[in-house]
N, C-alpha and C positions, 0 to 999 in steps of 0.2 A: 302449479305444483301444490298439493295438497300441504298444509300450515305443519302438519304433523312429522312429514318426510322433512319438509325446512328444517324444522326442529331439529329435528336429527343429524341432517349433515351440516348443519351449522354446530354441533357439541362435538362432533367426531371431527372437524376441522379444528375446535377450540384443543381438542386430546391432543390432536395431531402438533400440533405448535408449541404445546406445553411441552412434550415428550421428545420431540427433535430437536429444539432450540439448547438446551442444555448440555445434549450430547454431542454439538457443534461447540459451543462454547469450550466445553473443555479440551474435546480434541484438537482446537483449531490453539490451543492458547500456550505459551511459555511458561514454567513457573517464574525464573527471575532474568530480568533486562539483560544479563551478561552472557546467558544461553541464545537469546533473542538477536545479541551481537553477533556472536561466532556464527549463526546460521545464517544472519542474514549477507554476513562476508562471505560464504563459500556459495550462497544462491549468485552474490553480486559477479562474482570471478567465474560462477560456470552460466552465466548471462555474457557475459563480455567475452567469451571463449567461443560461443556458437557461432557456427558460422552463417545462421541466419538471422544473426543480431547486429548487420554490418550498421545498418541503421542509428541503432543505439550507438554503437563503440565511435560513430563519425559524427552524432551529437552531440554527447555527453557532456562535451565539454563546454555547450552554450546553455544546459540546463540550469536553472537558477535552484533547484533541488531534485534529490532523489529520496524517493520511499522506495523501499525493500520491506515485502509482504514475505517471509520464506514459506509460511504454511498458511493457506486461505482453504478450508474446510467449506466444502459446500455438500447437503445430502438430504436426507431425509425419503418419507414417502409418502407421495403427494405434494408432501411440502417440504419447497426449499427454501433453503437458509445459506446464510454465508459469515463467517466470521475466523478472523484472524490477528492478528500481532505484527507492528512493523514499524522498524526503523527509520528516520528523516534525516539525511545530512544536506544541508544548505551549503551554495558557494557564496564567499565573499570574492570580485571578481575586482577589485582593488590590490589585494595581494595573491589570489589565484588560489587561497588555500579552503579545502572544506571544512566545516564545523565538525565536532562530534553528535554522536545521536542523539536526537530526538525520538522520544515511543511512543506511541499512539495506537489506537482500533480502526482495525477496516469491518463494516460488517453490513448485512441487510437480510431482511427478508421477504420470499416472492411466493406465492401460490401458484402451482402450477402440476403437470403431471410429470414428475421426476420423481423417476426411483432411483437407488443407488448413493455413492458418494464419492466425492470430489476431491481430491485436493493438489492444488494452483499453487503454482509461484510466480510472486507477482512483483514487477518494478514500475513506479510508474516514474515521468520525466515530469520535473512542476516545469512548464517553459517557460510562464509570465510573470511577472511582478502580482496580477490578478490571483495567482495559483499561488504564488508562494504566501501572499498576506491571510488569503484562506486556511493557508494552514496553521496560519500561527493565531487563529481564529479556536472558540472549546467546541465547535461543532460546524460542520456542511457535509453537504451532500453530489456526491459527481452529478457532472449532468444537469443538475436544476442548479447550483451556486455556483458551477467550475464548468466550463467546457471541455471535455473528452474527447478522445479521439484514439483510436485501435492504434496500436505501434504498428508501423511499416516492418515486413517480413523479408528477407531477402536482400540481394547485392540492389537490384534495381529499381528496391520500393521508396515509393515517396509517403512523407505524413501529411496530414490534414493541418491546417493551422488551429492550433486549439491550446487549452492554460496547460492542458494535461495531457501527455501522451502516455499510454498503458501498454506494457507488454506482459505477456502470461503464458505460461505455458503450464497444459492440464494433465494432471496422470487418471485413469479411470474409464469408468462408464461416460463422463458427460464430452461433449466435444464444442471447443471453442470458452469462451472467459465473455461473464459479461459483468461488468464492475458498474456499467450506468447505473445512477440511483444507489451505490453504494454511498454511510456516512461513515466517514472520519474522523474521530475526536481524541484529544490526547491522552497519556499517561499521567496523568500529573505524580502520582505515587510511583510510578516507576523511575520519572528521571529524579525523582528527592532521591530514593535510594540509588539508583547508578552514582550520583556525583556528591553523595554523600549531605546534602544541605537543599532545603529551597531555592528552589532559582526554577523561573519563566520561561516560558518557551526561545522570548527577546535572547536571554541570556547564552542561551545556548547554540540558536541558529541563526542570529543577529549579531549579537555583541561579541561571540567566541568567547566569551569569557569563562566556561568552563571548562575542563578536562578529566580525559579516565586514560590513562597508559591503555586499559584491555581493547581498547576501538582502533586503536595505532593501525590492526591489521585492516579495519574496515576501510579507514580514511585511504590508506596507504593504497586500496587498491583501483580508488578515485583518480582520473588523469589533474596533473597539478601543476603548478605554473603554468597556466595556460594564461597572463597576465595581457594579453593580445586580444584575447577572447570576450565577445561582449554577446550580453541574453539577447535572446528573441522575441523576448515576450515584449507583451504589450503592460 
């Protein structure tokens, strides 16, 4: 290919990136943590209401965390992108109760031929001890740090043994979720402002030592005492 054409669609790809990535960000994003919460309770309750989510509602309870993505924005033309806002509640499986949230970024970007735009809700299940220490990690990546695996669909699906199990479900143009190669890293300025002071991720999804009354609906709508129930992961 002539040097000149290179040039060219290499600055029209650089346009391209500058000018979608922005327009993801913002759509895909919450202004404040407590908006973040209420949405990600009513994605969490109409997930556990499907009746093609038997999977999930008959795991759940050996998960060692859950992320709730409510809005995962994916679009662009030519080029895609992905970015979103989501909540983390961890089990402590000693007294059977979940933490409050944790907030963090889902996001990545892919070149390819997508036009149009996306937007996913997303849960994913942390199953291992591997998957939940990554998250309390300031950056990874699914798939290259974490093993993934497609949520099981249906009354008689099975899942793949993996740290991470993904469920999505896409409204739009695109068909199907692909979160491999998505990174993850956290809020740190949103959980100061949720709980009002500094405190670690430890703090939050570890130690339980924080609280907000406004997540009572999310926690609440987590299965609980399940004090019987022991992880899967490895």
């Amino acid at each position: 290919m002539d040097r000149t054409i290179r040039s060219f669609l290499a600055g029209i790809t650089a346009v391209l990136i500058f000018l979608s990535l922005p327009c993801i960000s913002r759509s895909a994003d919450f202004t404040r943590p407590d908006e973040l919460v209420i949405k990600s309770e009513a994605v969490l309750k109409s997930f556990l209401a499907d009746p093609n989510m038997q999977w999930l509602r008959s795991n759940l309870h050996q998960a060692q965390g859950i992320f709730i993505v409510p809005q995962m924005v994916r679009g662009g033309f030519f080029i895609g992108g992905s970015g979103g806002s989501g909540t983390l509640l961890a089990k402590n499986f000693k007294t059977g109760q979940w933490s409050f949230p944790a907030f963090y970024t889902m996001g990545s970007v892919s070149l390819g031929l997508q036009i149009g735009a996306d937007v996913s809700e997303i849960v994913l299940l942390v199953m291992s001890s591997k998957g939940m220490k990554a998250m309390l990690t300031t950056e990874f990546k699914l798939g290259a740090d974490i093993a993934i695996a497609a949520g099981p669909v249906g009354a008689s699906a099975k899942a793949q043994l993996a740290d991470i199990v993904a469920f999505g479900r896409a409204k739009g143009a695109f068909v199907g979720l692909a979160v491999d190669g998505a990174v993850i890293a956290p809020r740190y300025e949103w959980n100061t402002l949720y709980y009002g002071r500094d405190v670690l991720l430890g703090d939050i999804l570890v130690n339980q030592s924080v609280t907000n009354p406004q997540a009572d609906g999310l926690r609440g709508a987590l299965p609980r005492d399940e004090r019987n129930a022991k992880p899967l992961g490895r």
